[in-house]
Structure formats: structure tokens, C-alpha cells
C-alpha positions, 0 to 999 in steps of 0.5 A: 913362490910360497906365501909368507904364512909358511914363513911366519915361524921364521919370520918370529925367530928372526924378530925373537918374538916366538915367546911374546905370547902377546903378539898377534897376527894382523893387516900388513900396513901398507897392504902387500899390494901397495908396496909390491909385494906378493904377500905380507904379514901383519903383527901387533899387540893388543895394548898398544899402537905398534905394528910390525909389517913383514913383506914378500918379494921374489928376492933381495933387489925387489925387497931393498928398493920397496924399502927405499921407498917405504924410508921416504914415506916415514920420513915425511910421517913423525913416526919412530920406524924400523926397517931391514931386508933379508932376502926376499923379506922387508920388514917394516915396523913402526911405532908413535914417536911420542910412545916410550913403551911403543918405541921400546917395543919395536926398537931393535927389530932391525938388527935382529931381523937383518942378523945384526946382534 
């Protein structure tokens, strides 16, 4: 299996954050290894609280139901989260509920990582 840096342009095309030149690489939050993944990729910007969380798994199943589990973790938290599967890539995406601008950030990544316009 390849690591997910060689998957990182992708991962911003399906995101559409290849222009942000704001964007920058960070920790996956939770680490890989806390939701089983076998890599991950980090993403924030430096003027505000979102983060964007991308993981590596072997394929659909094992994505979907680190998924499931990571839903029932941000329902008990009172963070605004965003989250879809794409093959073997989870992404996980979260932002204060009480940041307008943080929300605005993150809202929408869903569809456009899923391939939903």
C-alpha cells in the first residue's frame, strides 16, 4: 500500500483546496493509529481553529466503519464535523460549532470529497 503523501494532490482536488494557498500540512487529529488507519494526513490554516483530517485505509469497508466510529465520537463533542468516504480515504473534518468563519471553512467538504457537487 502506498502512504498518503503520494496521494496528497488528490486528496486537495477532491477537497478543491489546491489554490488555498493558506492551506497547510499538519497532525491528523485523531493520530492514524487511533482510528486504524495506516496513514493520515493533516490539514489547517494558520488563522483559525478548523482542521481537516484525512486517513488511509486498505479500502471501502475499513474507511466506512472508522467512519461510523469517528460520528459517534463528534456527536458527544459540540463540534461542527464533516465527514465521507472515498475508497480507502476517510475524511474527517471539524470546526468549533460557535465559529461562523471556521464552519464556513469547512463546510461543504463532504460532498466535494465524496464526489457529490
Amino acid at each position: 500500500m502506498t502512504g498518503i503523501a503520494e496521494k496528497r494532490r488528490r486528496i486537495l482536488t477532491l477537497l478543491r483546496l489546491t489554490d488555498d494557498h493558506a492551506v497547510r500540512d499538519t497532525d491528523a487529529v485523531p493520530t492514524a493509529e487511533d482510528v486504524g488507519a495506516a496513514d493520515a494526513l493533516g490539514l489547517d490554516w494558520p488563522d483559525g481553529q478548523a482542521h481537516v483530517s484525512v486517513y488511509l485505509f486498505p479500502g471501502y469497508d475499513e474507511a466506512a466503519a472508522a467512519q461510523e466510529r469517528l460520528q459517534g465520537y463528534g456527536a458527544q463533542t459540540d463540534l461542527f464535523v464533516e465527514t465521507a468516504v472515498n475508497g480507502g480515504l476517510l475524511l474527517w473534518a471539524v470546526a468549533p460549532r460557535d465559529d461562523e468563519a471556521d464552519r464556513a471553512r469547512i463546510d461543504g467538504l463532504a460532498g466535494t470529497f465524496s464526489g457529490r457537487e
